[in-house]
N, C-alpha and C positions, 0 to 999 in steps of 0.2 A: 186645543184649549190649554195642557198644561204646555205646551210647548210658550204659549205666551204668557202663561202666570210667571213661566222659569225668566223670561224677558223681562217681567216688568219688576221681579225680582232685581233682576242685575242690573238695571236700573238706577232702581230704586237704591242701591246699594252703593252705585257709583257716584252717583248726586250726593250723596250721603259723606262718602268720601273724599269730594269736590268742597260742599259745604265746611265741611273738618279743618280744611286747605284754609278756606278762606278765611274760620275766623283766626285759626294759625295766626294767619297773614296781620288780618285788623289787629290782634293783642299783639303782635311783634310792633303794630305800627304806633300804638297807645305807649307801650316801653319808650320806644326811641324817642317818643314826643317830648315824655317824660326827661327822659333824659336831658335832651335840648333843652327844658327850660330850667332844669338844674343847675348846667355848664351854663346858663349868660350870666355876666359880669352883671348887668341891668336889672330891676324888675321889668319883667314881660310888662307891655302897656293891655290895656280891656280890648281893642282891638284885635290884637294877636292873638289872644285870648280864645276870643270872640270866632278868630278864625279857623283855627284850630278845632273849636267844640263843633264849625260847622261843615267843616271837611270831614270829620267823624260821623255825622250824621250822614252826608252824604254814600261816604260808601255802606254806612246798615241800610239804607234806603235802598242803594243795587243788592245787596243780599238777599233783602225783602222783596225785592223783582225779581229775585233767579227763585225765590222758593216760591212765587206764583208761579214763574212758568213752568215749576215743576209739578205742581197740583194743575196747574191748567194739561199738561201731559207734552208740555211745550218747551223743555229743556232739552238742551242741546243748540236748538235753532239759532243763529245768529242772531244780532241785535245792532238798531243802528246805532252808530258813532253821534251822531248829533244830539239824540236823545240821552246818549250817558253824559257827554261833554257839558249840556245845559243843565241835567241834573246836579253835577257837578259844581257849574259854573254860578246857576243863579242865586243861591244863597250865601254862597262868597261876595259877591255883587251887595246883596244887601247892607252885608257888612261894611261895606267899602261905602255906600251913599253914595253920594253926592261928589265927594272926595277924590274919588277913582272910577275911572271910566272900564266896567270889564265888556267888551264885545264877542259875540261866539260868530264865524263864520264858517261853518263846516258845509261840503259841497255835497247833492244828495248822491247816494250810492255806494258809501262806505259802511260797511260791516264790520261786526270783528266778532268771536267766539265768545260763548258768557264766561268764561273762564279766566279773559282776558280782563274783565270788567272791572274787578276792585284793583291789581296792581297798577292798571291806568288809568285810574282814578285815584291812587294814590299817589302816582304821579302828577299828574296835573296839579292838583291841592300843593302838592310839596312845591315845585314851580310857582304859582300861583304866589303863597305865602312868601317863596324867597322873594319874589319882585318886590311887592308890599313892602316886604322887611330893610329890602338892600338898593334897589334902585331909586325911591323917596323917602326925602325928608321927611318928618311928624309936618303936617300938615301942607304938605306940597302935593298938586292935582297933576293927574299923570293918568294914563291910558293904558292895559294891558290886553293883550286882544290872541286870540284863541282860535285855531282855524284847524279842520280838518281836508283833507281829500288824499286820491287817488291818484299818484306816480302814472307814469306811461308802463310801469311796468310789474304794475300792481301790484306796489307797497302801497300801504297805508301809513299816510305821515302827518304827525299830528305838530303843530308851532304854536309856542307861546310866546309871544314877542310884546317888550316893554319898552318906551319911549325914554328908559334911565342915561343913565351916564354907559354902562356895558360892565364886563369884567375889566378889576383892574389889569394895567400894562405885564407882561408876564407870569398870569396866573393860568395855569394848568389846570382846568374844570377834570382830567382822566384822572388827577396825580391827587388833588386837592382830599386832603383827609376829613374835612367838614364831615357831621353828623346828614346834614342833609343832602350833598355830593355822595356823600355814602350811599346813601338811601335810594337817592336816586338810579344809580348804577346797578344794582344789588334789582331794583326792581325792575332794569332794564333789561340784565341780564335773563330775570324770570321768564320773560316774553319775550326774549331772544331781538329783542330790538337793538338799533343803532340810535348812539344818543350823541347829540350833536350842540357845542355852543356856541352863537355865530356875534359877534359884535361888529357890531352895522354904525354907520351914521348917525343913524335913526334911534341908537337905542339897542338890546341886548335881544335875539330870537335862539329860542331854546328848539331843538327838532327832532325827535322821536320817530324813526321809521321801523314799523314792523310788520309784516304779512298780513294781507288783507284774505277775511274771508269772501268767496263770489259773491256780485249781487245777487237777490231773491227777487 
């Protein structure tokens, strides 16, 4: 018996210390947001706005899921990729109407640690908003579409690919000192991923590989 009180102790202590991380994380990610809208030349439009309050919301909402599964005594457990990515994705979507088409295609059997949850989620949103921002005009319909799966070699890789114009001709997405390049990277590096930006035909595909936890 005390051998397991001493367990749910350290636990309990470690979530704790997890939790601490992560609002770390969100008030770093409110700063910087902050900041971006300082440095634009432009008033931000209601949309941007818009999207931004709802990408914040999103990741307190995974916070609010990791502190259930730690009352439910279910912390730790992996979590699927499709269910954070929708999380994510659908109230961005609302934002967008009609306007923009956002699609989620994640393949079943991807997992990833709760730990991993809000800097990929910050990622995404960060993604997400630049396509919005950079790849259409004010009021030009456009497609951005979201996919997860499983490498043959079981990475976990997640693409965000936009039907825009791409990066301009000689720009360096590793080198680019942008607020949100930054940010990006910076939370690439948290999670030890490889961040990849590929300009296609078609349009600009953003690509995120990082260690998959086993299925369950």
């Amino acid at each position: 018996m005390v051998r397991q009180e001493q367990l749910a102790v350290a636990d309990a202590r470690e979530a704790d210390h997890r939790f601490a991380n992560h609002l770390a994380l969100l008030s770093g990610f409110v700063r910087f947001k902050s900041a971006d809208l300082a440095r634009q030349r432009f008033q931000p439009t209601v949309e941007g706005v818009q999207l931004i309050l709802e990408s914040l919301r999103g990741q307190i909402d995974a916070m609010a899921r990791l502190h259930r599964s730690l009352a439910d005594g279910a912390y730790g457990a992996p979590v699927d990729l499709a269910e954070q990515l929708h999380e994510i994705c659908e109230p961005l979507s609302l934002v967008l109407g009609g306007r923009m088409a956002l699609t989620e295609d994640v393949r079943p059997g991807c997992w990833l640690p709760p730990d991993r949850i809000l800097p990929l989620t910050q990622i995404v949103a960060e993604v997400i908003t630049n396509s919005v921002k950079h790849a259409y005009r004010l009021g030009q319909v456009g497609q951005i579409r979201v996919g997860g799966r499983q490498d043959p070699d079981g990475h976990l890789v997640i693409e965000i690919a936009d039907d825009g114009p791409g990066l301009p001709q000689g720009f360096d997405a590793d080198k680019d000192s942008g607020l949100g390049f930054h940010l990006i990277r910076a939370l690439a590096i948290r999670l030890e991923a490889v961040v990849e930006f590929e300009t296609r035909s078609d349009g600009l595909c953003f690509r995120l590989t990082l260690p998959a936890e086993p299925a369950i």
